[in-house]
C-alpha positions in Angstrom: 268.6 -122.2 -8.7 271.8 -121.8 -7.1 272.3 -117.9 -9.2 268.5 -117.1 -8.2 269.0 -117.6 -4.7 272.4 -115.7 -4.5 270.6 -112.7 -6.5 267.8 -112.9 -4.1 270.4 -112.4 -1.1 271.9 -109.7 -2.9 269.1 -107.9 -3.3 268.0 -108.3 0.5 271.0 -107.2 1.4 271.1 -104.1 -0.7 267.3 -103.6 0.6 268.4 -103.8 4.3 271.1 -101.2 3.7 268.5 -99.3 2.6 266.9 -99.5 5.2 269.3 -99.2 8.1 270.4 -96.0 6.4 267.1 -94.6 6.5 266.5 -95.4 10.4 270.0 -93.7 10.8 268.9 -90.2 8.8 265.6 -90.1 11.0 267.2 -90.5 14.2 269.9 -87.6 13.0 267.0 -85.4 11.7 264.0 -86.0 14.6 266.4 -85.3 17.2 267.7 -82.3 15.4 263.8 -81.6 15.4 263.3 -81.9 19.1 266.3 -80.3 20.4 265.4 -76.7 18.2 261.5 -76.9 19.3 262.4 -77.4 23.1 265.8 -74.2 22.8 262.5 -72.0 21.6 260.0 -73.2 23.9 262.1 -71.9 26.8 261.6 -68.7 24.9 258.0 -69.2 24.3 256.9 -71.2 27.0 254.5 -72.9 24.1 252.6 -76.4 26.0 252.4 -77.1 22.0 255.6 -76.7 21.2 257.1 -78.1 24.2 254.9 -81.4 23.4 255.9 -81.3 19.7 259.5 -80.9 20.8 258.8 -84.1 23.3 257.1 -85.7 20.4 260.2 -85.6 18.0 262.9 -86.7 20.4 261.0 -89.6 21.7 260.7 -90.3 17.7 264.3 -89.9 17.3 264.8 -92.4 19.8 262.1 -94.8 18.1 264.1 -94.4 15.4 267.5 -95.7 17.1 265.4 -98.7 18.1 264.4 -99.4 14.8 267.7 -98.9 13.2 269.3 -101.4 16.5 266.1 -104.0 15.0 267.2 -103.9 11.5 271.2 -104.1 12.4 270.3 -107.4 14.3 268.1 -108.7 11.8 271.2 -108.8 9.3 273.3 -111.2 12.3 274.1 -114.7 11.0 272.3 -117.1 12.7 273.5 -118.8 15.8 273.6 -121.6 18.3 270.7 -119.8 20.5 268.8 -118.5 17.9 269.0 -121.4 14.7 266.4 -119.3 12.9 268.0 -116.0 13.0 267.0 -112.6 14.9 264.5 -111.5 12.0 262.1 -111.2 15.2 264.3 -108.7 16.7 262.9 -106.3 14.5 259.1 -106.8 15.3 260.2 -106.3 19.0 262.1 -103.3 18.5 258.9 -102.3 17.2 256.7 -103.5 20.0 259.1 -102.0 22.7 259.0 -98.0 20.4 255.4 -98.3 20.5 255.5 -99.0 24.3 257.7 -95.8 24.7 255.4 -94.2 22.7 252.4 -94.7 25.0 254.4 -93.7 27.8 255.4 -90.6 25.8 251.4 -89.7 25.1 250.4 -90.2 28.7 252.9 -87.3 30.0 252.3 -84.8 27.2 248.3 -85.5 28.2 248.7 -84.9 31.6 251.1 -81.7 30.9 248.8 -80.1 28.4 245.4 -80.8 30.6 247.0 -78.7 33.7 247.5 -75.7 31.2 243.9 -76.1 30.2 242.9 -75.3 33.8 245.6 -73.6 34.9 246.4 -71.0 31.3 250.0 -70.2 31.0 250.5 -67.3 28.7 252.9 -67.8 25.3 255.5 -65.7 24.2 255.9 -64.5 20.6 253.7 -66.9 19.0 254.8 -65.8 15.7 258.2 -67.9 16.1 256.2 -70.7 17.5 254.5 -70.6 14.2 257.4 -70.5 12.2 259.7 -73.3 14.5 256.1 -75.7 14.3 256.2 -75.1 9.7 259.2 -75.9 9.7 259.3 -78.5 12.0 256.4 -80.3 10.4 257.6 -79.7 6.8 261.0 -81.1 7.6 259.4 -84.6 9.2 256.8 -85.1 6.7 260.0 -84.8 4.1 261.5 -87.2 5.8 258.6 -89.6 6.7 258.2 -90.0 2.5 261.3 -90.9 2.0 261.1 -93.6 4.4 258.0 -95.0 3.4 259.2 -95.4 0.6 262.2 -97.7 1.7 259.9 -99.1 4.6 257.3 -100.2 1.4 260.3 -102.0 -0.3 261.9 -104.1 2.6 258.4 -104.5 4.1 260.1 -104.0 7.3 257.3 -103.3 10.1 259.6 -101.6 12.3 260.3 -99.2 9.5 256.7 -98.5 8.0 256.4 -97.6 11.9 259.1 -94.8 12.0 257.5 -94.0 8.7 254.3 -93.4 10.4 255.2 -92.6 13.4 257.5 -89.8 11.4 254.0 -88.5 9.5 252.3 -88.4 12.2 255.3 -86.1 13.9 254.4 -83.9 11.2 251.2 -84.0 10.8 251.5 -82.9 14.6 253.2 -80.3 13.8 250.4 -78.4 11.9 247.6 -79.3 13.9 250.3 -77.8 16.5 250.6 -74.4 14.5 246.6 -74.3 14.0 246.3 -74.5 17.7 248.5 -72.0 18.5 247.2 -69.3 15.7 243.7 -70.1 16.9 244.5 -69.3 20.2 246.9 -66.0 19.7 244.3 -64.3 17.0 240.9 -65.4 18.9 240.1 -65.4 22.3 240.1 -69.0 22.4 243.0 -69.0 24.7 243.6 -72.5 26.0 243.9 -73.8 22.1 247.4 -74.1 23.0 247.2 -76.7 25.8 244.4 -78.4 23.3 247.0 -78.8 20.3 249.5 -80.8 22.9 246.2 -82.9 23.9 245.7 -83.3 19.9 249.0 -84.4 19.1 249.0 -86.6 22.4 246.3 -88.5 20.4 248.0 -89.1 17.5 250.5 -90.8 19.5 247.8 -92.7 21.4 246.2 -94.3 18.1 249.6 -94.4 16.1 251.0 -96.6 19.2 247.6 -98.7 19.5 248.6 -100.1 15.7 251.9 -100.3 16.1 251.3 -102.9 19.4 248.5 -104.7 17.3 250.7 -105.6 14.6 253.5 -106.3 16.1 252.1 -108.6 19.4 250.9 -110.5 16.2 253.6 -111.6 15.2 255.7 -112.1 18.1 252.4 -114.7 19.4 252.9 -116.2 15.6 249.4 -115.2 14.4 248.7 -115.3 10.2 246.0 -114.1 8.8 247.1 -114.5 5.1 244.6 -116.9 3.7 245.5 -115.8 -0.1 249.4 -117.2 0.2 248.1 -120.6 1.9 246.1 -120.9 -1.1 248.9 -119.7 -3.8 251.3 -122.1 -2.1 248.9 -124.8 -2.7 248.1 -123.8 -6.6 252.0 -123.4 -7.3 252.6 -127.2 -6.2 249.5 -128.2 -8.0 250.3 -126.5 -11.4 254.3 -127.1 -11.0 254.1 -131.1 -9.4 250.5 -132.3 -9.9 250.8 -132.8 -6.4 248.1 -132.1 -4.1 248.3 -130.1 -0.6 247.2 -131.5 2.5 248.1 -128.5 4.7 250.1 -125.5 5.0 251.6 -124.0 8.2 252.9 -120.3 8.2 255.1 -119.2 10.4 256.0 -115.1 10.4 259.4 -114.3 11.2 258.9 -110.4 11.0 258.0 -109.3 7.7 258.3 -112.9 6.2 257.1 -116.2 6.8 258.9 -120.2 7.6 256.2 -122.5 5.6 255.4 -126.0 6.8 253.9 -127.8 3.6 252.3 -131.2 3.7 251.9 -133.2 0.7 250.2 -135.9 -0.7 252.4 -138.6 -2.8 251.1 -141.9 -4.4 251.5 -144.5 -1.8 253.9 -146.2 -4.4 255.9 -143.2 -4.7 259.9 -144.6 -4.4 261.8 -143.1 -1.9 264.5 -141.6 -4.2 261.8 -140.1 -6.0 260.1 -138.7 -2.8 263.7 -136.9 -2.2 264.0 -135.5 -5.6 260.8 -133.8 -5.2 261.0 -132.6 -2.4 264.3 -130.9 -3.0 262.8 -129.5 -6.0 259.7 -128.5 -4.4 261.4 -126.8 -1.3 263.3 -124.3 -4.4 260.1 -123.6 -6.3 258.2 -122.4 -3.8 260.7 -120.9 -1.6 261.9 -118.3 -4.1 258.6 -118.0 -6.0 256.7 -117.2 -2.6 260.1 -115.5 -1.4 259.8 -117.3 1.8 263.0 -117.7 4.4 262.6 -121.1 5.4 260.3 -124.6 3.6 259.5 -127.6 5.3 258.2 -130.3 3.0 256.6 -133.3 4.8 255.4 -136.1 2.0 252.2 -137.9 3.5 251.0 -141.1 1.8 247.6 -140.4 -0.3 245.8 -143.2 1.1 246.5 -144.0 4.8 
């Protein structure tokens, strides 16, 4: 048990590295992004552009937050925090998607005064161009950290990889706008592709703030590993399950497992199992932390 568990810290560690590169490259990248779309904007004087611009450096910093949440979450534990800063990461989280609503609000109230008030763009064509490119570039990105984000299970990372498709996404809708309103009459569809990609923001930071406030109150809503902790100890031990407490410390759970041992149960033989149980299920669940509390079966 001893190898298992050391391979199992390998691997996490090798994941997290992963990972922390990842949130490094799309803080480099998004703010790369930003800075280009807001130099041609003061050429353009495109409300989409600018927004898009906006958009990708308030990413970028997302992104620094969520690289800062995954550096602490590798921090030994400590006097203050005896079960570690995995938590750390679901705030960094919660506090991105906080600046992200902030971010939405401005860009909404920017792009609704152009809709009354039309300010004219200049060559469009490179707005065009700057908004492909931006887009294409994020979404590039965004892929490649899903796919690290999928493997560590990180939420702070499946957020900058959302929050890095919807940059891109953006993007488009962004170079639609402005086409739409340069080759039709429809004038004002550049203040109406800042309000669209202000909504992205809006519903992308709406999840974000679900799933991470759920955490950090310690709600679990995972009915089907209650129930496979409880088969595993009853197919392993032939011991029955009075209740199991999950506890989510970011992407993973702390499991408080009661049991049920014959009343004559020894005490030595309460230990061994226990010890034994605690293994089995930590590292076939791949939970951080097991609690095993032996209850008599009759009281």
């Amino acid at each position: 048990m001893g190898s298992t568990e050391k391979n199992k810290e390998l691997r996490h560690h090798d994941v997290l590295n992963k990972a922390q590169l990842a949130a490094k490259q799309s803080v480099i990248t998004l703010a790369a992004i930003g800075v280009a779309e807001l130099v041609v904007t003061i050429f353009t004087g495109s409300i989409t552009l600018t927004a898009d611009g906006l958009d990708s450096l308030a990413d970028s910093m997302i992104s620094f937050i969520v690289w800062f949440g995954i550096s602490m979450t590798r921090k030994p534990k400590s006097t203050l925090f005896p079960f570690g800063y995995r938590k750390v990461e679901v705030l960094a989280a919660f506090t991105a998607a906080i600046i992200i609503v902030v971010l939405g609000a401005l860009i909404t109230y920017r792009a609704v005064g152009t809709l009354f008030n039309h300010v004219e763009t200049h060559f469009p064509e490179i707005t065009m161009v700057t908004l492909v490119i931006a887009g294409g570039l994020s979404l590039h990105r965004a892929f490649l950290i899903r796919k690290v984000a999928m493997e560590s299970n990180l939420i702070s990372l499946k957020l900058d990889a959302k929050n890095s498709i919807k940059d891109g996404t953006a993007s488009f809708v962004g170079f639609a706008s402005v086409f739409v309103g340069t080759y039709t009459s429809f004038k004002f569809m550049d203040a109406i592709g800042g309000i669209i990609i202000a909504g992205y923001i809006f519903l992308m930071a709406y999840t974000a703030i679900r799933e991470s406030t759920l955490v950090l109150v310690d709600a679990v809503d995972n009915p089907q590993m209650i129930e496979d902790i409880k088969n595993l100890i009853l197919t392993r031990f032939k011991i029955k399950t009075k209740d199991v407490f999950l506890r989510p410390t970011g992407s993973e759970f702390n499991a408080e497992i009661h049991i049920l041992l014959p009343d004559e149960t020894r005490l030595d033989e309460t230990s061994r199992i226990v010890k034994t149980m605690i293994s089995v299920v930590k590292n076939e669940m791949g939970l951080i932390r097991v609690i095993i509390i032996p209850e008599p079966e009759h009281d």
